[in-house]
C-alpha positions in Angstrom: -21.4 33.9 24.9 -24.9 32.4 24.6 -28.0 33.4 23.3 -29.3 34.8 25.8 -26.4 37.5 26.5 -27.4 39.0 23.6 -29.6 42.2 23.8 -32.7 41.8 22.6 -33.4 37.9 22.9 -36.1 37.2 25.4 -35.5 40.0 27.3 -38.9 41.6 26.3 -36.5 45.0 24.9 -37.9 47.2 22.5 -35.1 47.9 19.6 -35.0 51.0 17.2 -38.5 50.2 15.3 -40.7 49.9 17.7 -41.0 45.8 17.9 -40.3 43.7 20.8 -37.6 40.8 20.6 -39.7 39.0 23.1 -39.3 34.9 23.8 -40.6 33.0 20.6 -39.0 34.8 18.6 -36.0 33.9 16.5 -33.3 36.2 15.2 -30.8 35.1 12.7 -27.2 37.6 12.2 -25.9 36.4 8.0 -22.0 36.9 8.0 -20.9 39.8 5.6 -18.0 38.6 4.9 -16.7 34.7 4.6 -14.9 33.6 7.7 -17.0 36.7 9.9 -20.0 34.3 11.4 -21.5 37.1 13.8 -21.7 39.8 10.6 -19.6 42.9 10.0 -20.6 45.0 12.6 -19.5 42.8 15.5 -15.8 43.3 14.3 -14.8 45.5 17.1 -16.3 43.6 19.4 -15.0 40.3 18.4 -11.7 42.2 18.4 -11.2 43.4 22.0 -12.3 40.0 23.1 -9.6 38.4 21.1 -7.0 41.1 22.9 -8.4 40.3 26.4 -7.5 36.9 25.4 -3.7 37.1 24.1 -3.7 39.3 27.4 -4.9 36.6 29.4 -2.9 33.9 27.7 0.3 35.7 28.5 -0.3 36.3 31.9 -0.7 32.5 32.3 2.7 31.9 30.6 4.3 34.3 32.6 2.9 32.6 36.1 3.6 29.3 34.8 7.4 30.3 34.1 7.7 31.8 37.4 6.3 29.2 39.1 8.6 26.7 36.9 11.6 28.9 37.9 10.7 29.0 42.0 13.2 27.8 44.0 12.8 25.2 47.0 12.4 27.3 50.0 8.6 27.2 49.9 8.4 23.8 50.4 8.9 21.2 53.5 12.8 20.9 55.0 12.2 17.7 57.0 14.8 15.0 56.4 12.9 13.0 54.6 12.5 14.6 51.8 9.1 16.8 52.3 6.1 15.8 50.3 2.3 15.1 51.2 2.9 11.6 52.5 2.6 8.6 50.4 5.7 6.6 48.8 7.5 10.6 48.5 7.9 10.2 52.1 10.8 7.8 52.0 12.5 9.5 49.2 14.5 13.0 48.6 16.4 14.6 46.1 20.5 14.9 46.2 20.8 18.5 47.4 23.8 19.9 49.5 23.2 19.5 53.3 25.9 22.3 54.1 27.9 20.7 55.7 31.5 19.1 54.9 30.7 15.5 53.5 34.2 14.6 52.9 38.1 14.5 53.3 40.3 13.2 50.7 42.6 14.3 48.4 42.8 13.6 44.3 43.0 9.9 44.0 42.7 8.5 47.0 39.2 7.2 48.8 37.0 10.0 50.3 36.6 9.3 53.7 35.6 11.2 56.9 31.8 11.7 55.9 29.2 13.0 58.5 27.4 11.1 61.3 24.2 11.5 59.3 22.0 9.6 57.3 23.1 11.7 54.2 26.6 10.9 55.5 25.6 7.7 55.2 24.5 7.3 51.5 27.9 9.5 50.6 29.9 6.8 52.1 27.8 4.1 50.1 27.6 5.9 47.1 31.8 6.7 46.8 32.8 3.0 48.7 30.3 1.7 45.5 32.7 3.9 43.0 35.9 2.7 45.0 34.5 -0.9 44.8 33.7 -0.7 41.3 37.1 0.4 40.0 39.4 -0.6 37.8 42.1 -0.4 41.3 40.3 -3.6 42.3 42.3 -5.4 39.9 45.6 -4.3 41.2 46.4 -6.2 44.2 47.7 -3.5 46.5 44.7 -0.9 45.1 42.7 -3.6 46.6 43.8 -4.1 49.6 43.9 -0.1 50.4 40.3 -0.2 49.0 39.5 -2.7 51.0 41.1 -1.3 54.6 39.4 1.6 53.7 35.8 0.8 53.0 35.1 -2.2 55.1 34.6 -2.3 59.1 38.2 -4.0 61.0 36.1 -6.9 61.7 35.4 -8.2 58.4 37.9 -6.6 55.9 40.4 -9.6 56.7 37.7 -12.1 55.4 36.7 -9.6 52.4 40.1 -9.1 51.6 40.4 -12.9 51.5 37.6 -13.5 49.6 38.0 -10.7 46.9 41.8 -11.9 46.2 40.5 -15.7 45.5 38.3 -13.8 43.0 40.6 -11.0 41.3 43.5 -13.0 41.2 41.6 -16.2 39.2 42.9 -16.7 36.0 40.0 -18.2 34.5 38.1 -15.2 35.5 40.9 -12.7 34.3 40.9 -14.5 31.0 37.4 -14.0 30.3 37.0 -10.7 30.9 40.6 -10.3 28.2 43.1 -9.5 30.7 46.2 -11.5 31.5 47.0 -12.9 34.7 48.5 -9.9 36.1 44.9 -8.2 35.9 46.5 -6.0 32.2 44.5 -5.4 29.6 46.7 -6.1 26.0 48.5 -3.7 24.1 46.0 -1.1 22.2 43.4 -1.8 24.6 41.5 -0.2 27.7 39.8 -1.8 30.8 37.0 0.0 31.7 35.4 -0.7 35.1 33.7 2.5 36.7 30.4 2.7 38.8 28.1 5.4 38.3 25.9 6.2 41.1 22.1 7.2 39.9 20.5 7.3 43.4 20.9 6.1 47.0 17.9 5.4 49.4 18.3 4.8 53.4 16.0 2.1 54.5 16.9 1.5 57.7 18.7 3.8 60.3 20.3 4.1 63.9 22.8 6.2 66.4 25.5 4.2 64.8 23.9 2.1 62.2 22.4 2.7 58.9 21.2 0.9 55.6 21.9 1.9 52.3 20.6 1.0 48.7 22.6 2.2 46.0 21.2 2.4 42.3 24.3 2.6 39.9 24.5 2.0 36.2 28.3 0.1 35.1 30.7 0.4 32.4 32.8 -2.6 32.0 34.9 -3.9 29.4 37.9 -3.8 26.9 38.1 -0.7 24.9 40.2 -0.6 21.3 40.7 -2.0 18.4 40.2 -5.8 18.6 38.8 -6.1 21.9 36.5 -9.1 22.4 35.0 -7.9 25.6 33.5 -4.1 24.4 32.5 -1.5 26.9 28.8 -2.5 27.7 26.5 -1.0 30.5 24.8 -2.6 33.4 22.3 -1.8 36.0 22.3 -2.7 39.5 21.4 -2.1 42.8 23.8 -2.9 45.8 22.4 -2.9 49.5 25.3 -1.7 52.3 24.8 -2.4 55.7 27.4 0.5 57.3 28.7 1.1 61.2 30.0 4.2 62.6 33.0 3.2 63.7 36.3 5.6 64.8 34.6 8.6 63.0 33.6 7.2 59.7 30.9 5.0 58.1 32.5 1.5 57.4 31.1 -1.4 55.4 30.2 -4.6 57.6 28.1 -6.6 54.6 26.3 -6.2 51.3 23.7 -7.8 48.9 23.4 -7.3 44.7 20.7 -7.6 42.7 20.0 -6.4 39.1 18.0 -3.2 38.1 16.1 -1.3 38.2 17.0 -1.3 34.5 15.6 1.8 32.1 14.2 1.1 28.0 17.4 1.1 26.2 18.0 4.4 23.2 18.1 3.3 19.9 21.7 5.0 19.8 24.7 4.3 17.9 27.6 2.9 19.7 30.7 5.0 19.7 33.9 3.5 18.3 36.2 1.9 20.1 38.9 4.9 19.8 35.8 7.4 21.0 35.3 5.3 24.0 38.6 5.0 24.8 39.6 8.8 24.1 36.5 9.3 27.0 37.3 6.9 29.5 41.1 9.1 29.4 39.8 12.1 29.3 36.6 12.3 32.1 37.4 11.4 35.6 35.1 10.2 38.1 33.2 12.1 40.4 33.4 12.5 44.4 29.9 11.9 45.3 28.1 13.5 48.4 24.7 14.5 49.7 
């Protein structure tokens, strides 16, 4: 309130004896009691204004909640994810398109996604899981892996390519498994792929582009290991092809990150890590 809401000032009112409160003049209120700045008799006052407050205050707190708690169908349904334009435009949340994204049973490869931009960044998402596997060190994993994932025109090259690689002992030894692609006795290899986000940036009838943002675990888990669990960012670019109903790999590209600040967190043991790697499968991912 200021000073001139209050009756009296400067509003040339006459008060009980007789005077005028006119401008010029200056009016001073003592407190009666410490802590009271406006005086005793402007408790009540001072009181109702403090309950039309709390009132107000709650029926912030109970908008804000709602509006917190609102669900999506008040905003924009276009493909691309809604927003007011800007960078949102190109981006949009995993949420369930309702329709069927895949067909596969329990450990095999999804397949049979939908001729759809969302189909596409399943397929990426669960051929980068598939790709990222500890299968790909089993030599006929791999090859199923690889007749399912990439397009008939280039998974006889890829097969090729990624047996040179898996099969390299130098390579196996480094990593602490033995030529056979086994990890020693006590011990776990890890290799999953964990998909954080996928992003279409180019599209056609038959054609799309995928980015896939995945953090990796990789390593030897157990007692003695020389090669421990550690995680790793990446992003992996798929160029996919419709092709006899499904999406199907024709090339790729890797680069590191996007890469988040670390946790200050302690490491779990090596039994811990290996007691979660048993017990919590992967996921089927879809959009």
């Amino acid at each position: 309130m200021s000073l001139g809401d209050e009756p009296g000032y400067g509003d040339g009112s006459r008060g009980d004896d007789g005077r005028y409160g006119g401008t010029g003049q200056t009016r001073t209120r003592l407190p009666d009691r410490p802590g009271d700045v406006y005086g005793g008799a402007r408790r009540g006052r001072s009181s109702s204004r403090s309950l039309v407050t709390v009132v107000g205050v709650v029926v912030l707190l109970i908008a804000a909640i709602a509006f917190a708690n609102r669900g999506g169908d008040d905003s924009p349904s276009s493909g691309n994810g809604g927003g007011s334009g800007g960078d949102k435009s190109r981006t949009s949340p995993t949420a369930a398109s309702g329709e069927r994204p895949v067909d596969s049973k329990p450990g095999s490869i999804p397949a049979g996604f939908a001729h759809s931009e969302q189909g596409a960044q399943s397929a990426a998402a669960n051929y980068g899981v598939a790709l990222g596997s500890t299968g790909m060190f089993d030599s006929d994993q791999r090859h199923a892996i690889v007749a399912t994932v990439y397009a008939p025109e280039v998974a006889d090259a890829r097969q090729s390519d990624l047996d040179a690689a898996y099969s390299s002992e130098k390579f196996l030894t480094n990593i602490g498994l033995d030529k056979d692609g086994a990890a020693p006795a006590g011990q776990t290899f890890v290799s999953r792929v964990i998909p954080v986000g996928t992003k279409v940036t180019s599209a056609g009838p038959d054609s799309a582009t995928v980015d896939l943002w995945y953090t990796s675990l990789f390593g030897l888990s157990g007692q003695g290991s020389t090669n421990p669990v550690s995680e790793s960012w990446y992003t992996t670019t798929y160029k996919l092809k419709w092709i006899s109903g499904d999406w199907k790999v024709t090339d790729f590209s890797q680069k590191d990150g996007p890469v988040p600040v670390g946790r200050d967190q302690r490491a779990s043991t090596a039994d811990d890590m290996t007691k979660a790697v048993e017990e919590y499968g992967g996921f089927t991912y879809a959009r």
